[in-house]
C-alpha positions in Angstrom: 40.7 229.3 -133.5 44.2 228.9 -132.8 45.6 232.2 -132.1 44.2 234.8 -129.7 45.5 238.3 -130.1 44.7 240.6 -126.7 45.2 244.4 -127.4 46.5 245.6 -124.1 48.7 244.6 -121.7 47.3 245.4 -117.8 46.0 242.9 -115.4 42.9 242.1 -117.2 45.5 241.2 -120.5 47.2 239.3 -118.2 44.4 237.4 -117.0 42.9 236.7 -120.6 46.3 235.7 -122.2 46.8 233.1 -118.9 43.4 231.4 -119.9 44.2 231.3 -123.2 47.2 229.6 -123.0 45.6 227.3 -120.6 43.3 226.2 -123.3 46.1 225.4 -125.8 45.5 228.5 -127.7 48.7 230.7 -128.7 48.6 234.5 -127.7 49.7 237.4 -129.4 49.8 240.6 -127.3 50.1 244.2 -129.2 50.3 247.5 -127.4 51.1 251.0 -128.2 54.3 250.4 -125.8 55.8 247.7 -127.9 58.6 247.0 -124.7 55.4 246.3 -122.4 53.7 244.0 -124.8 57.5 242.1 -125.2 57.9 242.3 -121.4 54.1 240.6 -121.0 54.5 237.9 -123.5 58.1 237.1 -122.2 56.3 236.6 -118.8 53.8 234.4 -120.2 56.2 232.5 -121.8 55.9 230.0 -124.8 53.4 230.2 -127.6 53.3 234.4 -126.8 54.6 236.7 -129.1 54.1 240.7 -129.2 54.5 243.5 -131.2 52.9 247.3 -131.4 49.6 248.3 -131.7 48.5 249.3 -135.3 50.1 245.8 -137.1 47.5 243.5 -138.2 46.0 240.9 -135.6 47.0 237.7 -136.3 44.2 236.2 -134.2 40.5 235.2 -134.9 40.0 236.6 -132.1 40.7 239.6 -130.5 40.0 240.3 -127.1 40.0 244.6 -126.3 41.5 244.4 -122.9 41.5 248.1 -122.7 39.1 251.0 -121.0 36.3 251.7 -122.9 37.5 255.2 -124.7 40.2 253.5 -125.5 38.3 250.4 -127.2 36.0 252.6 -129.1 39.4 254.1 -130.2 41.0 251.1 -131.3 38.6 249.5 -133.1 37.9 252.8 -135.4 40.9 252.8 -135.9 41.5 249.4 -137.7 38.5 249.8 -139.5 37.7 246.9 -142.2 41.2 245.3 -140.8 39.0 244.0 -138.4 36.2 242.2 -141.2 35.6 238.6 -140.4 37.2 238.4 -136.7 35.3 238.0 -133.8 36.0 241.3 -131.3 35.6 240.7 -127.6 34.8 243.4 -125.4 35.5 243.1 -121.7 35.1 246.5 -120.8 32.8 248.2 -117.7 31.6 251.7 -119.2 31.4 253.2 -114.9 32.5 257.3 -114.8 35.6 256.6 -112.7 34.9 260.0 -111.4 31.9 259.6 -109.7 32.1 255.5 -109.3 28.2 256.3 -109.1 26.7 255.7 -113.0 27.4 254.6 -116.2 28.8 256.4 -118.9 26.6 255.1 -122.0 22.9 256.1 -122.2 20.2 253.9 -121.0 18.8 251.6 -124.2 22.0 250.6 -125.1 25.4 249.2 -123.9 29.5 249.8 -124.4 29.5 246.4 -126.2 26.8 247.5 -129.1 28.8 251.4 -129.3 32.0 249.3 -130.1 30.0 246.9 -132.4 28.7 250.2 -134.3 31.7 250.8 -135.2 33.6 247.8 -136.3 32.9 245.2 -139.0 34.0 242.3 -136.4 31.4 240.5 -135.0 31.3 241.8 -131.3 31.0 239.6 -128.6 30.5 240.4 -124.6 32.6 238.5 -122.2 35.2 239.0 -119.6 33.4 241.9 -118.0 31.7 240.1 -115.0 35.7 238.9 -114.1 38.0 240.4 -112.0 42.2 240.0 -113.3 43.2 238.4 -110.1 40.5 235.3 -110.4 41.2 234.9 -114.1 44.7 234.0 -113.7 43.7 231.1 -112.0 40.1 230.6 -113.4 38.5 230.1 -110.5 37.8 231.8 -107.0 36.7 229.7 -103.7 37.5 226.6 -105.4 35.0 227.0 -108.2 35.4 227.2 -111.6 34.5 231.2 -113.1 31.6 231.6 -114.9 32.1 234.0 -118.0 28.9 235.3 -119.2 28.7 235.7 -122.7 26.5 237.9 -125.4 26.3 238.3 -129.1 24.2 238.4 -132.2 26.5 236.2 -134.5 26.2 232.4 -133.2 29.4 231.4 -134.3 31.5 234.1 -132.7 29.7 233.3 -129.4 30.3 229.8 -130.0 34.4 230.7 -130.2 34.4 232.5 -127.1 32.2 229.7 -125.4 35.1 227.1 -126.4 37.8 229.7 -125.7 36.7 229.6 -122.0 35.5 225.8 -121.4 39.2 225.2 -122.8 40.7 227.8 -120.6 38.7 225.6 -117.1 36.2 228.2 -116.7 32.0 227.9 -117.1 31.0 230.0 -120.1 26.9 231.1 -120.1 26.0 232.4 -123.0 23.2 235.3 -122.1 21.9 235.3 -125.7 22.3 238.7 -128.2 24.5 241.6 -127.8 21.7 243.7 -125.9 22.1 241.5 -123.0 25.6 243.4 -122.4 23.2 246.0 -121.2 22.3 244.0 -118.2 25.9 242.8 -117.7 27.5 246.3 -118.1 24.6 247.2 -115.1 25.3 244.1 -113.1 29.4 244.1 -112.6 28.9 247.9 -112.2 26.5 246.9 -108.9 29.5 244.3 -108.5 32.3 247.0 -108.5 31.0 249.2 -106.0 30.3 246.3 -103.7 34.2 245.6 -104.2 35.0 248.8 -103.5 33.1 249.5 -100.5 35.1 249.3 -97.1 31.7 248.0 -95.5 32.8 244.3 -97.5 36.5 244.2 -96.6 36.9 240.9 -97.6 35.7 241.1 -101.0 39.2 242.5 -102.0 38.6 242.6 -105.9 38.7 238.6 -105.7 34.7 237.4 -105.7 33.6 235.9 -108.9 29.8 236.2 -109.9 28.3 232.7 -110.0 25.3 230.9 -111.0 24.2 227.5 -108.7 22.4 225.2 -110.3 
C-alpha cells in the first residue's frame, strides 16, 4: 500500500505522516481547513499532497488522527466511501474533563464504536504513542513499539509493514477487543504523563516491551 491518507492535521498527524514517509510510503493529508492540510504537507515536503476533508481518500489506508467524537464523526460520514480500506484508529477515548475515566462503557472499546460504524476494516494502532516520539520513531535510543489490534489479518498485516518500514517495532495484540486493554493502558499512561510527581516524563516516554 503505497499511499497513506491521515485525516487531520495536529501533532499526532504530524507524527504519523513523518513515519510514513520514512517507510517510502506517499501521504496525503485532508482536513476540514484545507490551508492547514496545504501548510502540513508543504512542511513534510515531497511525496505529500493535501486537500479538504469530504474528497475521497486516495489511500488504502487511512489513519483518523483526530479526537474520538470527531472520528466517529468522520467515518459516518463517508459511509460505504470507506468499503475495502483499512481505517486506523489512534485515538484515547479519556473525558478530558475529569482526566479521571473513560468515556466508552466497559465491554467495549473507541476502536470497535468506530468499526460499528464503517465498512473499513478497523485497525488499533498509534494510541500507545505520544506525537513528539513518533517523529523520530524512537525515544531513549530505542526503536517505538506500536501495538496493534484487529479482526481482519490483512489489514493488521498493512499496518504491521507500515510501521517496521517507518523504523518502529509493531506487536500485533491480536483482534479488535484488545483495543479495550490498550484504550485502558495509555489512559494509566497519560495521567502518569501528566502528573507533576514524574516531571521528567514530559509527554516523551514510549511504552516498551523487553524481551
Amino acid at each position: 500500500m503505497s499511499t497513506i491518507t491521515i485525516i487531520g492535521s495536529g501533532n499526532m498527524a504530524r507524527g504519523i505522516a513523518t513515519r510514513a514517509l520514512a517507510a517510502g510510503r506517499s501521504v496525503e493529508i485532508l482536513n476540514r481547513d484545507e490551508a492547514k492540510a496545504a501548510a502540513l504537507a508543504a512542511e513534510l515536503g515531497a511525496n505529500s499532497t493535501s486537500g479538504k476533508l469530504g474528497q475521497v481518500p486516495s489511500g488504502e489506508i487511512v489513519a483518523l488522527a483526530l479526537p474520538f467524537d470527531a472520528a466517529k464523526e468522520v467515518v459516518s460520514a463517508y459511509g460505504d466511501t470507506l468499503a475495502g480500506k483499512t481505517v486506523i484508529d489512534i485515538t484515547n477515548p479519556v473525558n478530558f474533563e475529569t482526566f479521571d475515566s473513560l468515556v466508552v462503557a466497559p465491554g467495549t472499546s473507541a476502536a470497535e464504536e468506530i468499526a460499528a460504524l464503517t465498512p473499513a476494516n478497523v485497525v488499533k494502532a498509534f494510541n500507545t504513542t505520544f506525537a513528539g516520539t513518533l517523529a523520530t520513531g524512537e525515544t531513549s535510543g530505542q526503536a517505538l513499539d506500536v501495538f496493534i489490534a484487529g479482526d481482519n489479518a490483512e489489514a493488521a498485516a498493512a499496518v504491521s509493514s507500515l510501521v517496521s518500514d517507518g523504523g518502529m517495532r509493531p506487536i500485533v495484540a491480536g483482534p479488535l477487543k484488545r483495543a479495550r486493554e490498550l484504550e485502558g493502558f495509555q489512559f494509566l499512561v497519560m495521567t502518569l504523563q501528566a502528573n507533576p510527581a514524574f516531571e521528567t516524563f514530559n509527554w516523551n516516554t514510549g511504552l516498551k516491551i523487553v524481551d
